[in-house]
LOZA-212435 format. One record per atom (N, C-alpha, C): residue in three letters; residue number from 0; x, y, z. Coordinates in Angstrom, 2 decimals, padded with zeros to 5 digits. Each point is the difference from the previous one (the first is absolute). Layout:
% residues N
NODE  resn  resi     east    north       up
NODE   ala   NUM        X        Y        Z
...
% end
This chain:
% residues 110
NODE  resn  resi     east    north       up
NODE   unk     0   136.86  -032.08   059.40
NODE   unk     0  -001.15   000.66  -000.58
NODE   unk     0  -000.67   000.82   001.09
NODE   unk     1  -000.76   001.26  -000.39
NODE   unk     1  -000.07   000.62   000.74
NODE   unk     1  -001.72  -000.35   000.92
NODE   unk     2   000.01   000.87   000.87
NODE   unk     2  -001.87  -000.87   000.73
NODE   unk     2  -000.69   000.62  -001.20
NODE   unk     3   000.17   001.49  -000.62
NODE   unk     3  -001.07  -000.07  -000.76
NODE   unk     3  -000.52  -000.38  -001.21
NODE   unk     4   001.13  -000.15  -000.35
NODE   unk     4   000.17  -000.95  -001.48
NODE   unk     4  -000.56  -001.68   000.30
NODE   unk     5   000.03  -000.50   001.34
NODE   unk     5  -000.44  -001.30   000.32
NODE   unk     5  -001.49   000.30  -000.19
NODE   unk     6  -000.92   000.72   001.04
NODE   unk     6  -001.24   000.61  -000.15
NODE   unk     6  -000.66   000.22  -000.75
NODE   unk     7   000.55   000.73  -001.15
NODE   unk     7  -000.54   000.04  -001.59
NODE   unk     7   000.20  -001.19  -000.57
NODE   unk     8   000.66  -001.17   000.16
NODE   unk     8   000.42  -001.40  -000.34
NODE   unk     8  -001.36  -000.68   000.32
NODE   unk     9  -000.35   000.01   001.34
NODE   unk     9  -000.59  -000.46   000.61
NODE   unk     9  -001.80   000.12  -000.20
NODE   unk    10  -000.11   001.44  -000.97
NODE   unk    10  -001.33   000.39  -000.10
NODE   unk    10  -000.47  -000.67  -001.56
NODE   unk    11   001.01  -000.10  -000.81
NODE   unk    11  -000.16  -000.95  -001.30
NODE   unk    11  -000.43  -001.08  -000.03
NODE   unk    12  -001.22   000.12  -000.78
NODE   unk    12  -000.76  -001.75  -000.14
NODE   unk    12   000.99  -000.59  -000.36
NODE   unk    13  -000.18  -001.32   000.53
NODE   unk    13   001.22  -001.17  -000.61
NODE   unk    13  -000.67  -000.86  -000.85
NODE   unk    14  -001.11   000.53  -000.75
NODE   unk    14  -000.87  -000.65  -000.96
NODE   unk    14   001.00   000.59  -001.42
NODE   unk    15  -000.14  -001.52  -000.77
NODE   unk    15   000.16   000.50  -001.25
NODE   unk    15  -001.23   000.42  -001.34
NODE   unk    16   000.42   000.96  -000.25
NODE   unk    16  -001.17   001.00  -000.38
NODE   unk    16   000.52   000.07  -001.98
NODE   unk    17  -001.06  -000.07  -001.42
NODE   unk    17   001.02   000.11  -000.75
NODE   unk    17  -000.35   001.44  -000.15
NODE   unk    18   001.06   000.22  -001.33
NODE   unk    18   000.53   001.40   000.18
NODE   unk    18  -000.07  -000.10  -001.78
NODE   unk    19  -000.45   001.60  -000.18
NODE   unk    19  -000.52   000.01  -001.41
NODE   unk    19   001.63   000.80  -000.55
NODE   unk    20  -000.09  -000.66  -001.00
NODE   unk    20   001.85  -000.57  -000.29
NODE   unk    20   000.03   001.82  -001.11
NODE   unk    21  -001.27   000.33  -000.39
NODE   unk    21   000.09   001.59  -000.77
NODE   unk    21   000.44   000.96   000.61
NODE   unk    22  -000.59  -000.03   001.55
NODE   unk    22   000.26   000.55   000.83
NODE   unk    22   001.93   000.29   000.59
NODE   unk    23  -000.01  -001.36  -000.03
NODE   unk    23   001.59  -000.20   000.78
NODE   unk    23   001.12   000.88  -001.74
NODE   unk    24  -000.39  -000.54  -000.66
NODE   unk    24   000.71   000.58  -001.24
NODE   unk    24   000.15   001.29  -000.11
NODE   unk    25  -001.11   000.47   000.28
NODE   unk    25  -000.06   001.93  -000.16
NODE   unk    25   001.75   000.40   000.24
NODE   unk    26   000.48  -000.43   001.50
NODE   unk    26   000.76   000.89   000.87
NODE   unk    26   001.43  -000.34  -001.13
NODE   unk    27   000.21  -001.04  -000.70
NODE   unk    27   001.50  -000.03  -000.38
NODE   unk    27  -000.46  -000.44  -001.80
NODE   unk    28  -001.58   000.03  -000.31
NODE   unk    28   000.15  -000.30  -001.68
NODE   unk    28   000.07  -001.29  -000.12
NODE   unk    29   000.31  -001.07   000.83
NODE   unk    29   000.11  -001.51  -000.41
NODE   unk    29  -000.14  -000.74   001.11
NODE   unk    30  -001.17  -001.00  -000.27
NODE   unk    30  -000.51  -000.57   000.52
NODE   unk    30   001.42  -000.83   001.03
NODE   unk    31   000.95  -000.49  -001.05
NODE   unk    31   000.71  -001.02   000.58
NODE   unk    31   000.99   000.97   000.93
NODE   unk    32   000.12   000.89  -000.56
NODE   unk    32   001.31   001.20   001.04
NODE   unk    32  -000.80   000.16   001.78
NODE   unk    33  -001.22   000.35  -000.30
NODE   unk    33  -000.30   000.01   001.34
NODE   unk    33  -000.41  -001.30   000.80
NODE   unk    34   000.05  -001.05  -000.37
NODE   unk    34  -000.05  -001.58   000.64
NODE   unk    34   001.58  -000.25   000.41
NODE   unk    35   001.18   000.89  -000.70
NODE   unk    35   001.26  -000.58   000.38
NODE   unk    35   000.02   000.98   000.80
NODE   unk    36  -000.41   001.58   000.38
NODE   unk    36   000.45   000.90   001.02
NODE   unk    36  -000.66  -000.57   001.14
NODE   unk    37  -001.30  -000.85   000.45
NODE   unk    37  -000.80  -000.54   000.79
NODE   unk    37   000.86  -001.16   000.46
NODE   unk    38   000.61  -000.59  -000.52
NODE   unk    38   000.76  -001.45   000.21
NODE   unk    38   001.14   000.32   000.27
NODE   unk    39   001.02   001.15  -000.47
NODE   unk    39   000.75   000.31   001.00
NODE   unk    39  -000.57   000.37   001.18
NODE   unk    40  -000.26   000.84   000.28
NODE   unk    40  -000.23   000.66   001.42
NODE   unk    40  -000.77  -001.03   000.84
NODE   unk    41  -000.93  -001.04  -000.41
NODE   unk    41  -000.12  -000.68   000.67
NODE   unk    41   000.88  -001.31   000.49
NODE   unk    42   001.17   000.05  -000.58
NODE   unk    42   001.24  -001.03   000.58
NODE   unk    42   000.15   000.88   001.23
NODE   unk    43   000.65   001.08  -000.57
NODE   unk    43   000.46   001.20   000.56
NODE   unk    43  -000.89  -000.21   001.87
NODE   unk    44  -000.89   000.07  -000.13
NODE   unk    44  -001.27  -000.11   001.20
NODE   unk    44   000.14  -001.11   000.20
NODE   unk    45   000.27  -001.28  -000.22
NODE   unk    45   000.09  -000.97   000.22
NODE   unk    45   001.29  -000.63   001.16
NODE   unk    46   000.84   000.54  -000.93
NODE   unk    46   001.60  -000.02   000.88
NODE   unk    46   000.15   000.59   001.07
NODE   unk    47  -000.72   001.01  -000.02
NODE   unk    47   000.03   001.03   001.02
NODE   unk    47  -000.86  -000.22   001.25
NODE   unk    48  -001.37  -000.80  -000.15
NODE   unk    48  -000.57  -000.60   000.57
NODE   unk    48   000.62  -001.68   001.04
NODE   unk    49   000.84  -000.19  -000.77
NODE   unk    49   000.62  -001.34   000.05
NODE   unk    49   001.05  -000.02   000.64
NODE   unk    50   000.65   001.24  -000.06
NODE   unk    50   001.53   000.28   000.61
NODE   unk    50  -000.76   000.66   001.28
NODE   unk    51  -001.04   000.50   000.23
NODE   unk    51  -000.50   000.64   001.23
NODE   unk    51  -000.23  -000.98   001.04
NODE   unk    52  -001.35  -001.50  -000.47
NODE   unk    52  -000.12  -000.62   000.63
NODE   unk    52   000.82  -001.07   000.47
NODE   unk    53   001.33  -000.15  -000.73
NODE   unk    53   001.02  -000.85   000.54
NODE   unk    53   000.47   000.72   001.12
NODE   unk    54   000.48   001.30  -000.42
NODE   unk    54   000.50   000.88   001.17
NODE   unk    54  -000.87  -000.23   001.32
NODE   unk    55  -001.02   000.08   000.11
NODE   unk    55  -000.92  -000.06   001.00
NODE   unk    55   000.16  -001.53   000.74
NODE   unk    56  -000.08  -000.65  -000.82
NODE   unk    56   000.31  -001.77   000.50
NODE   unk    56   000.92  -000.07   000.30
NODE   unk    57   001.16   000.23  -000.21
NODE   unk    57   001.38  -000.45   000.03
NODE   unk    57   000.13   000.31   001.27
NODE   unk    58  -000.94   001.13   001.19
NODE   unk    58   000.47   000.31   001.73
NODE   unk    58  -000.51  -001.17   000.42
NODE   unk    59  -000.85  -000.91  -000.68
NODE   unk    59  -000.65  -001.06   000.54
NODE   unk    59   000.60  -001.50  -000.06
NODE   unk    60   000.98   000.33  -001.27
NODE   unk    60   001.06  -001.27   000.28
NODE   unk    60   000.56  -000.25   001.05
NODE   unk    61   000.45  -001.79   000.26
NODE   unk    61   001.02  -000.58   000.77
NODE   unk    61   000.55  -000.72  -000.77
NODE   unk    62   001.46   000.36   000.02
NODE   unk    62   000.71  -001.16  -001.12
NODE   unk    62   000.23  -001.12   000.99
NODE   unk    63  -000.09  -000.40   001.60
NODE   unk    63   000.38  -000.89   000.72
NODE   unk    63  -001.36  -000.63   000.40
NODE   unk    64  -001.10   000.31  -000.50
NODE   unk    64  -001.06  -001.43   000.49
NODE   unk    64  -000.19  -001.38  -000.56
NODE   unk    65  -000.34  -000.55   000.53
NODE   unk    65   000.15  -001.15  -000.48
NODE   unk    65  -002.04  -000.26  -000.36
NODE   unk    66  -000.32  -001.42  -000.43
NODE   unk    66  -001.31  -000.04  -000.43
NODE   unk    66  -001.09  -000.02   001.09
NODE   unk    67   000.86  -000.09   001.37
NODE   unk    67  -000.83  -000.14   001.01
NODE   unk    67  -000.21   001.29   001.17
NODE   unk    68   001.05   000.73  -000.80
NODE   unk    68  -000.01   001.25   000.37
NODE   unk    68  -000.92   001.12  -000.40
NODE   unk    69  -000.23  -000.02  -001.08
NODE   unk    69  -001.26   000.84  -000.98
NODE   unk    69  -001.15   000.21   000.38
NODE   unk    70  -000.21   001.02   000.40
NODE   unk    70  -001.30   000.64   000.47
NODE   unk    70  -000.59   001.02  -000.86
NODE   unk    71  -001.46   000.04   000.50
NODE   unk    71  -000.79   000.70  -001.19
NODE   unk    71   000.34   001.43   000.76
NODE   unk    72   000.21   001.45  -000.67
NODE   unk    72   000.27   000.91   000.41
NODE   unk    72  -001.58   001.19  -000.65
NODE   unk    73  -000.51   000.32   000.51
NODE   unk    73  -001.15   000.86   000.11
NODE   unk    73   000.15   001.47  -001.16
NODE   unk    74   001.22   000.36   000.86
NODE   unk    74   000.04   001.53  -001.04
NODE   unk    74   000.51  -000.91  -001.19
NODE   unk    75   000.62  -000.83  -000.55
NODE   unk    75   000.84   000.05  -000.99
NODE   unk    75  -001.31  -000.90  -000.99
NODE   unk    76  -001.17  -000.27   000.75
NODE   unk    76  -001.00  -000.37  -000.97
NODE   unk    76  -000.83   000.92  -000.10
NODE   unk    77  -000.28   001.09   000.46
NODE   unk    77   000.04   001.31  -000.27
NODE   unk    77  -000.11   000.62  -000.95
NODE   unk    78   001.44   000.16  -000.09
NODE   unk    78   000.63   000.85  -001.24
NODE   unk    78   000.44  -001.39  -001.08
NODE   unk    79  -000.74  -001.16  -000.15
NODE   unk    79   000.04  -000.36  -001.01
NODE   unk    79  -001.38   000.04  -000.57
NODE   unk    80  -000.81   000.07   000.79
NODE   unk    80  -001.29  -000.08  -000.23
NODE   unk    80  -000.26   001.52  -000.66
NODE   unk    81   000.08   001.34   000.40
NODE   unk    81   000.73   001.15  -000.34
NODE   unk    81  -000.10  -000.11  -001.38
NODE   unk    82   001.40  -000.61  -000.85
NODE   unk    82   000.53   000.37  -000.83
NODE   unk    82  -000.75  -001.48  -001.45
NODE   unk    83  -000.92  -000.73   000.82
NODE   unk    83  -000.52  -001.05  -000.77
NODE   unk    83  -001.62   000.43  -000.50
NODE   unk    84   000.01   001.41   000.62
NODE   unk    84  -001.15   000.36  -000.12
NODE   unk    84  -000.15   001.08  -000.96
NODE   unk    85   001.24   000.60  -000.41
NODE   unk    85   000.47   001.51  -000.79
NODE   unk    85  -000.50  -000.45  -001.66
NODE   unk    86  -000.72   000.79  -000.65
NODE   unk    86   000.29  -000.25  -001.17
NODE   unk    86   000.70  -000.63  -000.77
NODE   unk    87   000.04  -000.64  -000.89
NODE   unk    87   001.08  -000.50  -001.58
NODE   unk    87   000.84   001.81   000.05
NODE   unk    88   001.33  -000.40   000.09
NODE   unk    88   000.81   000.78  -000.97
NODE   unk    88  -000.32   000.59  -001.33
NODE   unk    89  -000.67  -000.77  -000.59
NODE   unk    89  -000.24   000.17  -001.61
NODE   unk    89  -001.36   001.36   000.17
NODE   unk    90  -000.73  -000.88   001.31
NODE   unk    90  -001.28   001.18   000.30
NODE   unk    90   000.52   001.26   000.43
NODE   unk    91   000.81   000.51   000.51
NODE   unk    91   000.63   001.10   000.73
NODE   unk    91   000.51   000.51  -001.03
NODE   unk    92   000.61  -000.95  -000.67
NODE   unk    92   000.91   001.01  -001.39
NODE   unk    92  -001.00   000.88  -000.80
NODE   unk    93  -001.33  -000.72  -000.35
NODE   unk    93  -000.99   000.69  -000.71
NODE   unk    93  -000.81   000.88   000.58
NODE   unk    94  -000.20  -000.05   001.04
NODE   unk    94  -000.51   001.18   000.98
NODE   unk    94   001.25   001.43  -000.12
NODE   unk    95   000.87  -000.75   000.22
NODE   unk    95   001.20   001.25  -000.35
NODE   unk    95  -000.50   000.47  -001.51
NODE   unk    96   000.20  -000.61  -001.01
NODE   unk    96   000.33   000.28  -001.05
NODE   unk    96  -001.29   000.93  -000.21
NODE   unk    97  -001.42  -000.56   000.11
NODE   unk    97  -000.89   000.97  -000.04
NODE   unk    97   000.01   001.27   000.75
NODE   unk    98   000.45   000.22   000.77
NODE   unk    98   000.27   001.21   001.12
NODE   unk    98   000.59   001.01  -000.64
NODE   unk    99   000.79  -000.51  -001.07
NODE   unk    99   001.37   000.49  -000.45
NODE   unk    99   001.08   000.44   001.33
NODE   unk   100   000.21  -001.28   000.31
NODE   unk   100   000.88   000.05   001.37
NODE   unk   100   001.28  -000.37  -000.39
NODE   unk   101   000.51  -000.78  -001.28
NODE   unk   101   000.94  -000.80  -000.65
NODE   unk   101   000.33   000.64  -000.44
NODE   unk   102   001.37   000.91  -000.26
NODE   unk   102   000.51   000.19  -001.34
NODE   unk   102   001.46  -000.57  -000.51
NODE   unk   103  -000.23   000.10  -001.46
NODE   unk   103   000.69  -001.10  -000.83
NODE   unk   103   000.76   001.06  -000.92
NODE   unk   104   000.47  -000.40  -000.66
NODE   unk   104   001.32   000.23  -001.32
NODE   unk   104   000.40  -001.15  -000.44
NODE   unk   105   000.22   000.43  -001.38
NODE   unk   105   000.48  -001.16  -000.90
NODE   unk   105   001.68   000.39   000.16
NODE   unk   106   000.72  -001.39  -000.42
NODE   unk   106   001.14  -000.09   000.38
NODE   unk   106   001.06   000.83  -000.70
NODE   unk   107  -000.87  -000.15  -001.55
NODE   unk   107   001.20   000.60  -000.83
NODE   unk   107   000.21   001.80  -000.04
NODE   unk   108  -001.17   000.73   001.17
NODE   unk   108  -000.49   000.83   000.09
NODE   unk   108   000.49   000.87   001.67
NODE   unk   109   001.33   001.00  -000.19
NODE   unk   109   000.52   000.07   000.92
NODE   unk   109  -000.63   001.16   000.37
% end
């Protein structure tokens, strides 16, 4: 992910806020169509989030320590602390979706 896409991540309340559901409907006509374009993209952000911070951990593995070997490592609480602090996925998806940052197509619709 890129720094500035983290930054704009980073400036999003991580409060959950509700959201007037007339509103969200406008963009696709049905209430329930735009709760499933929000719930994809927020897996979508999710995985992507998830496959990042393993990546990041994984320089911090030892597959050869043992229990007496294990030490607390500084950066790698860091960047967990970092990524424990980022918004809900689900929140990012709807910040997208209001932006009109998301776009969607239906399947049967080439």
């Amino acid at each position: 992910m890129d720094k500035s896409k983290k930054i704009k991540m980073t400036q999003i309340s991580p409060l959950i806020e509700t959201q007037n559901l007339e509103k969200l409907a406008k963009k696709t006509q049905n209430t329930y169509e735009s709760i499933a374009v929000i719930a994809k993209r927020a897996n979508q952000i999710g995985a992507d989030l998830k496959m990042e911070l393993h990546s990041k951990l994984e320089d911090f593995a030892s597959h050869t320590d043992t229990l007496e070997e294990i030490h607390e490592n500084r950066e790698q609480i860091e960047i967990s602390k970092f990524y424990e602090k980022l918004p809900h996925p689900t929140i990012l998806a709807m910040k997208e979706f209001q932006d009109d940052q998301i776009s969607y197509r239906y399947a049967d619709q080439q």
